[in-house]
C-alpha positions in Angstrom: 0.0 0.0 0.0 1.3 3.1 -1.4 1.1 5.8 1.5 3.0 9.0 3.4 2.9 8.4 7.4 3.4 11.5 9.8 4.9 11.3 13.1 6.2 13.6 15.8 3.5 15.8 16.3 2.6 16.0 20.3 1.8 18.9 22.7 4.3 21.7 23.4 4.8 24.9 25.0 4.8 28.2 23.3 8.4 29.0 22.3 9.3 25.3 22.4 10.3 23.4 19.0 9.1 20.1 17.4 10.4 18.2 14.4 7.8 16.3 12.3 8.4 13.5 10.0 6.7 12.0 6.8 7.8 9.2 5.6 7.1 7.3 2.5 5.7 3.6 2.7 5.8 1.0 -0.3 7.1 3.9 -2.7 10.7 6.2 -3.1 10.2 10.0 -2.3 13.1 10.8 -4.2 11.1 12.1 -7.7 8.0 13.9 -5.6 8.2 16.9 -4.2 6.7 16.8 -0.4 4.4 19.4 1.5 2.9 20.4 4.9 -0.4 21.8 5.1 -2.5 22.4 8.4 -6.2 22.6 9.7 -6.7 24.5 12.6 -9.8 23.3 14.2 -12.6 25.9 13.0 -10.3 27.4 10.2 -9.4 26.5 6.6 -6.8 24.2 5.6 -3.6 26.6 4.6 0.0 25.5 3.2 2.9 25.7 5.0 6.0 24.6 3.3 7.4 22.7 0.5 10.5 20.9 -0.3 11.2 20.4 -4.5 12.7 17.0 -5.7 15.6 19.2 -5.6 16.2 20.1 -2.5 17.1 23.1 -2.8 14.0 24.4 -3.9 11.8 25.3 -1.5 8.4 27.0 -0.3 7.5 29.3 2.9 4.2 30.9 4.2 4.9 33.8 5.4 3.4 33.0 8.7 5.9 30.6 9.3 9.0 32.1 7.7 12.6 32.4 10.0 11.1 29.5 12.2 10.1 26.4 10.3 12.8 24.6 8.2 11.7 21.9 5.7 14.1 19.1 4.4 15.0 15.9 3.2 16.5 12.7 3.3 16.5 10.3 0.3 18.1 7.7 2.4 15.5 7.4 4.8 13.1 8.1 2.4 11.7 10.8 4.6 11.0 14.3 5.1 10.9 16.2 7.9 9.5 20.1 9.5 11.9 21.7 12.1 9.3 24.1 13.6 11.3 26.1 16.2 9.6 29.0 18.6 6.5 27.7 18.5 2.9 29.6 18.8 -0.3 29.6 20.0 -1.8 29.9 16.0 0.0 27.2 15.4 -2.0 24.4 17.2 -3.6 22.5 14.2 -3.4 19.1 12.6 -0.6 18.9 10.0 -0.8 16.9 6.9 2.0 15.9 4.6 1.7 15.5 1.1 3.6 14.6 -2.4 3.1 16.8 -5.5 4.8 16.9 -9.1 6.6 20.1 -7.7 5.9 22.8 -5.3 3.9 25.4 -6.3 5.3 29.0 -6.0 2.5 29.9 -3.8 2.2 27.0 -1.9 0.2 28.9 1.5 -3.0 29.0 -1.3 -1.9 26.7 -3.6 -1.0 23.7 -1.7 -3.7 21.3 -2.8 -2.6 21.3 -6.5 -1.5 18.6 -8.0 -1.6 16.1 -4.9 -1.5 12.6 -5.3 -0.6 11.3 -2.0 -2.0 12.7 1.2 -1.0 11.5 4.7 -3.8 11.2 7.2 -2.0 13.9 9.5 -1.0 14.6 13.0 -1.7 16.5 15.6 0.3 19.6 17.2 -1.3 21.8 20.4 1.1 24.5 21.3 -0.2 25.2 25.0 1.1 26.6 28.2 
């Protein structure tokens, strides 16, 4: 079964940092491009960040710019999100998904081209 399985979500403290994982099952990440969207309870879903194929391509939402890092790692066929000085706003349940590439936009245009979608995790940034 082809899927994308999230881990390292949990509950932290505002300022704190966590590191979340997506890894690939039953297929190579290596030629998809891999993104984070979120869903805070009550809101609409919104993109986060996006890593190319090429690694060194890669997509911010301004909301989360200077504190979330986005990478790779072809050998563990996983990606990951450093999220560092966490906040309050940021409490939601974060999905990861694989595109064809990132798009340039990827805070609105995160749900184009998608064709595998993780079932997500949750994060609750609480004091």
């Amino acid at each position: 079964q082809l899927q994308l399985v999230e881990s390292g979500g949990g509950l932290v403290q505002p300022g704190g940092s966590l590191r979340l994982s997506c890894a690939g099952s039953g297929f190579s990440l290596d030629t998809w491009a891999i993104g984070w969207f979120r869903q805070a309870p009550g809101k609409e879903r919104e993109g986060v960040s996006c890593v190319d194929s090429v690694p060194t391509i890669t997509r911010y939402a301004d909301s989360v710019k200077g504190r979330f890092t986005i990478s790779r790692d072809s050998a563990k066929n996983t990606a990951y999100l450093q999220m560092n000085d966490l906040k309050s706003e940021d409490t939601a349940r974060y999905h990861c998904v694989a595109h064809y590439s990132c798009p340039v936009d990827y805070y609105n245009d995160f749900a184009y081209n998608v064709n595998y979608w993780g079932k997500g995790i949750l994060v609750n940034v609480s004091s």
